[in-house]
N, C-alpha and C positions, 0 to 999 in steps of 0.2 A: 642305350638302356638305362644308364646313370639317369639320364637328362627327364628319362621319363617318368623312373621312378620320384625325382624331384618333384616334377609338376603333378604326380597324383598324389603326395603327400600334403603339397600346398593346396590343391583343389581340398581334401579333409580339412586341414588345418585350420581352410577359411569358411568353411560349412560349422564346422565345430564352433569359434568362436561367434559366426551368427546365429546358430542355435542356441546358446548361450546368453547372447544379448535380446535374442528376440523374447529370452524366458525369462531374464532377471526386468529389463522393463516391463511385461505383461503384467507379474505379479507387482512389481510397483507402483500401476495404477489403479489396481481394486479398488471397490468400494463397497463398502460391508455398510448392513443397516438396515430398517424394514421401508420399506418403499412407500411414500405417503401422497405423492402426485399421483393425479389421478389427467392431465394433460390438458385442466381447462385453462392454462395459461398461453397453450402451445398454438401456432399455425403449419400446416404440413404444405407447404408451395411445392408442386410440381407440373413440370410444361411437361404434355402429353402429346405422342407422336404415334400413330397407329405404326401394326407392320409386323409387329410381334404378336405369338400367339398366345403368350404368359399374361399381353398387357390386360386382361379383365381380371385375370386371377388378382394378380398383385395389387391392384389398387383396392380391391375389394376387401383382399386378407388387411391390409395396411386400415381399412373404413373401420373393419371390423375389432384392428385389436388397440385404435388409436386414443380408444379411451374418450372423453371430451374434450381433446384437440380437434380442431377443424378442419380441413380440407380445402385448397384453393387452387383449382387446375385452370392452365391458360390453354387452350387448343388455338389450332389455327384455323382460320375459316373454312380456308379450304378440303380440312381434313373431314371427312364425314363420317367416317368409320372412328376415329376416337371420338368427334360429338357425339354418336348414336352412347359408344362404350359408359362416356361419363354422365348424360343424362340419364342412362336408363341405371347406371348405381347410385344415383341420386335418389330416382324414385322407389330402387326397392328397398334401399338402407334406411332412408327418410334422416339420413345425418346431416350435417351440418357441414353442406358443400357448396362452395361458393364457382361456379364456371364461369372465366373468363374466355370471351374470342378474339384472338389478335388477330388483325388486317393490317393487310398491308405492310409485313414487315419487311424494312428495305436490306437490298442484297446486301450491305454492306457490313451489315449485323450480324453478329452473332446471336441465332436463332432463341437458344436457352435462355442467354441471357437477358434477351428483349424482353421476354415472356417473364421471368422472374421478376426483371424491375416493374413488370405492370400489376404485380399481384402483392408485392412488397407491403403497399399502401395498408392494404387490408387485412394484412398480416396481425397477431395479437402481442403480446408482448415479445415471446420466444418464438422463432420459427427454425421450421426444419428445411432446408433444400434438398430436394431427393429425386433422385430420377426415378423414369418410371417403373422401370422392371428390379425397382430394389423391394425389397417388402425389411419393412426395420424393426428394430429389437425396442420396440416401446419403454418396455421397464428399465431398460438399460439405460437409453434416452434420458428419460425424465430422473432418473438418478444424479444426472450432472448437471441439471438446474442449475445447485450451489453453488457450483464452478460457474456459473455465466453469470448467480448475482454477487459473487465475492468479487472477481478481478472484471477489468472487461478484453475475451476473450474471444475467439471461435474454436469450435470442437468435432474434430471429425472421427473417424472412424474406420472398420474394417473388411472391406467387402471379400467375401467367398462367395461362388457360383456351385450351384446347385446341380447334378447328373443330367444330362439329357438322354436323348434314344437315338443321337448317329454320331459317329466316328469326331467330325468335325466341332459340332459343337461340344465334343468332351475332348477336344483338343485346345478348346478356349477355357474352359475351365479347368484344365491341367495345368495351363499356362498362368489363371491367376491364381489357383489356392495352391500351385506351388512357390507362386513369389509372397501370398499377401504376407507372410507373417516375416518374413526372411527381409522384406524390403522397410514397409512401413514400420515397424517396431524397432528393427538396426537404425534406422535411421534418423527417430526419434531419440532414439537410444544414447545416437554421436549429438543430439542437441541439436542437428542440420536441419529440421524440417523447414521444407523452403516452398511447400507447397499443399493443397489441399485435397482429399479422397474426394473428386468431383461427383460421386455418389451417392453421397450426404454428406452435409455437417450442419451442424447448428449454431445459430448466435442471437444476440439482439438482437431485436429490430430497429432499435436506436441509433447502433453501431451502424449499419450499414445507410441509414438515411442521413444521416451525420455528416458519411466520409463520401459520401453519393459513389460508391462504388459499383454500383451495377451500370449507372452514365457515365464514369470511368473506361470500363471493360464491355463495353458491348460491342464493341468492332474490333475486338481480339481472339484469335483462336481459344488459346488455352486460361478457359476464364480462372479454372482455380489454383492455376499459376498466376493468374494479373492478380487476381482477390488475394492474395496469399503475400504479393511485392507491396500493395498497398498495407496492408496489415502491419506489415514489418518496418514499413516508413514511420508508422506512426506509434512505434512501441506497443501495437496491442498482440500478445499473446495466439499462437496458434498451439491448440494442444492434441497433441495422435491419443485419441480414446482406446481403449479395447473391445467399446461395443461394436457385435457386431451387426452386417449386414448382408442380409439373401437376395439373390440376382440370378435370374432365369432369364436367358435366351436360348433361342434357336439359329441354329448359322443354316440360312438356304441352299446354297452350294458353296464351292474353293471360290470362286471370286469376290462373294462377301466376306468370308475368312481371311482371303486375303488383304480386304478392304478395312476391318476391322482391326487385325495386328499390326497393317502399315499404320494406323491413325495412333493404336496405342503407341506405337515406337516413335512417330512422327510428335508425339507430346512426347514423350522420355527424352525426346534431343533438345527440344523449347529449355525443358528443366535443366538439365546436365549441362548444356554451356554456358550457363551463368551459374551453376551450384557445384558442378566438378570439383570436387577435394577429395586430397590424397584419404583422407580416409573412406569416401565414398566410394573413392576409387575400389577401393582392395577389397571392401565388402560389400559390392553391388555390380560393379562395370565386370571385375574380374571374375568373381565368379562366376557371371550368368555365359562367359565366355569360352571357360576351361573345358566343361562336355565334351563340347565340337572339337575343340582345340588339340585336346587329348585324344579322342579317336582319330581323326584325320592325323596325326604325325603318329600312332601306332598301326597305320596301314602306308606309310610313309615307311620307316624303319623296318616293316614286314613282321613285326613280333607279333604273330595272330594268339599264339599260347595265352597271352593277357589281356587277353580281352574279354574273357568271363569274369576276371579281378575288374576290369574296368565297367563293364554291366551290372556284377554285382557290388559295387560300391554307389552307383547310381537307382538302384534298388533300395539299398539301406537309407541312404538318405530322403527317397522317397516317400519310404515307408515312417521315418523319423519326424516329417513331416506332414504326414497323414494322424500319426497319433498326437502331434503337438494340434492340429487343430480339431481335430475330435476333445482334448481337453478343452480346450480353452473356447472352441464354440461349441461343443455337448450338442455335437453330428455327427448322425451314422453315414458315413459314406462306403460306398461298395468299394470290396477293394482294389476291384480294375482302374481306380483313378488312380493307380499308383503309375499303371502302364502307361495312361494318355499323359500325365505329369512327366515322365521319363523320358516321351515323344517328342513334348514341349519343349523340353529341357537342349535336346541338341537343335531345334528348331530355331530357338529363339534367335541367337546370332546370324541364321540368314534373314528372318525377318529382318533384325534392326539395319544388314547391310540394303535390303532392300529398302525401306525408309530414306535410303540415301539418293533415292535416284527416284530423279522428281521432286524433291522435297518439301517445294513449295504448292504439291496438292496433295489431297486429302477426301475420300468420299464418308458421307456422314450420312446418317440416314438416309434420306431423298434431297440430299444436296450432295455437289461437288463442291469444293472450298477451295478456293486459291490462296494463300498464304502471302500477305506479302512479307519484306524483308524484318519490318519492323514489329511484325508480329499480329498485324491490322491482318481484314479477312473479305474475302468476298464472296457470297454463295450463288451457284447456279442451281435450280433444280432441275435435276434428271430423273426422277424415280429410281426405282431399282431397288436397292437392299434395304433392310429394316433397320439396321447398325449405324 
């Protein structure tokens, strides 16, 4: 009972102080001032992959609120359901969108990346990389310009996912808007950032044609893990923003949910065994562990009496972080993501055990990926899930 009561003081302890750190960085990197970009310097690069049902909405909302930034989407030949999607928002926005078609890109690529480095060229001074089911915070965006012309940097950001309508898919989003703030902010926070929100971020376009970093990393899994090794080789700056970003999926059934947590955890282990430090340790590895941890040894020792202390302490912090990001991204979310966030929460650690077995594949979209040792990649396509 001692032992127990220990480890549910340290599981608070260590919430409390990431709650803490996730709030004193957020407010440190404000920025106050009236917004005078208007985005004609900006390019928005994203490789388009049909499969999802949000994908029309989002690039649309993204045409609509981008200001005079442009638009540069790479498809794949083969894909005819994203060609139909981006030519026909081409023709009813009449914006200023550039469709590339990659062919023929060989198995051995990393698909995203191939596509980015083809659209680079055409890029205008600033560009943005952004997958496709993100929809981003424009004003926010173009507010950190100064920061890409004062230092030479890259700047990423904050993804939260959006309610859906079954079980599953508001199982993935439990799972990321109860980490984004808790992971990416503590950990900027320790000075550790060792990697990139591969959901957006922004930089030069100089930077990247300079360091040829997309010919670098295109036959590596975890591009904004290799982008992010390069970066740090060469003294330039990775900075965690607080703008945020919106992401809408749909999960089809348990086996693309399944296929989509193992990929997430299959990158968290790329990062973690070259970045593992004790402080990472205690406020990231550790807590995401204790949940589980704590219930399986209070049905171990049979003390059922505390297990509504232990529910309801997993409630509080749920709900602690449901209001930190209603502040801080000024969204109303229903309050049953407290329940799918809670779900998530003892969830997580058999994901990541399951990450372990097999570890060298991974399904992705309409690819299966072989992993090899050195982090290089090879894809098969199967079809199959959107993710």
């Amino acid at each position: 009972m001692n032992l127990l009561i220990i480890i549910i003081s340290l599981h608070l302890l260590l919430y409390i102080v990431r709650f803490m750190m996730a709030k004193s960085y957020y407010y440190s990197q404000q920025i106050t001032g009236t917004l005078k970009e208007n985005g004609d310097e900006f390019s928005v690069i994203q490789p388009i992959v049909s499969g999802d049902c949000n994908l029309e909405y989002c690039l649309k909302t993204n045409v609509k609120n981008g200001g005079k930034a442009n638009f540069i989407w790479i498809v794949d030949e083969n894909d005819q359901e994203a060609g139909r999607i981006v030519k026909n928002i081409k023709e009813e926005t009449g914006k200023d969108i550039k469709i590339i078609t990659a062919k023929d890109i060989p198995k051995e690529k990393n698909e995203k990346v191939f596509k980015q480095k083809l659209a680079l060229s055409y890029a205008r001074e600033f560009f943005i990389a952004a997958d496709d089911d993100v929809i981003l915070s424009f004003n926010q965006l173009y507010k950190l310009k100064d920061k890409l012309n004062r230092q030479d940097c890259v700047i990423t950001g904050l993804p939260y996912y959006r309610m859906g309508y079954d079980f599953l898919t508001n199982l993935v989003v439990g799972f990321v808007n109860g980490n984004t703030l808790l992971t990416y902010l503590v950990i900027a926070g320790l000075g550790a950032v060792g990697s990139l929100n591969g959901m957006f971020y922004m930089a030069k376009k100089d930077t990247f044609i300079h360091l040829n970093i997309f010919e670098k990393i295109e036959d590596k899994l975890s591009d904004e893990y290799e982008i992010a090794k390069i970066l740090r080789n060469k003294n330039i700056q990775i900075i965690q923003s607080t703008c945020p970003c919106s992401v809408g999926t749909t999960i089809e059934n348990f086996s693309h949910y399944m296929n989509l947590m193992r990929r997430w955890m299959v990158f968290a282990n790329v990062y973690m065994a070259e970045k593992l430090q004790l402080s990472t340790l205690l406020t990231i590895v550790v807590p995401t562990a204790l949940p589980l941890l704590i219930f399986i040894y209070t049905l171990i020792i049979r003390n059922f009496r505390i297990l509504p202390i232990i529910f309801g302490i997993q409630v509080l912090i749920a709900f602690l972080n449901y209001y930190q990001r209603r502040q801080y991204f000024k969204i109303k979310e229903p309050l049953k993501i407290i329940l799918f966030e809670i779900i998530s929460a003892y969830l997580q650690p058999l994901h990541y055990i399951n990450s372990l077995i097999k570890p060298g594949m991974v399904i992705w979209r309409n690819n299966k990926v072989m992993i090899n040792k050195d982090g290089s990649v090879r894809y098969e396509k199967v079809g199959g899930t959107s993710l």
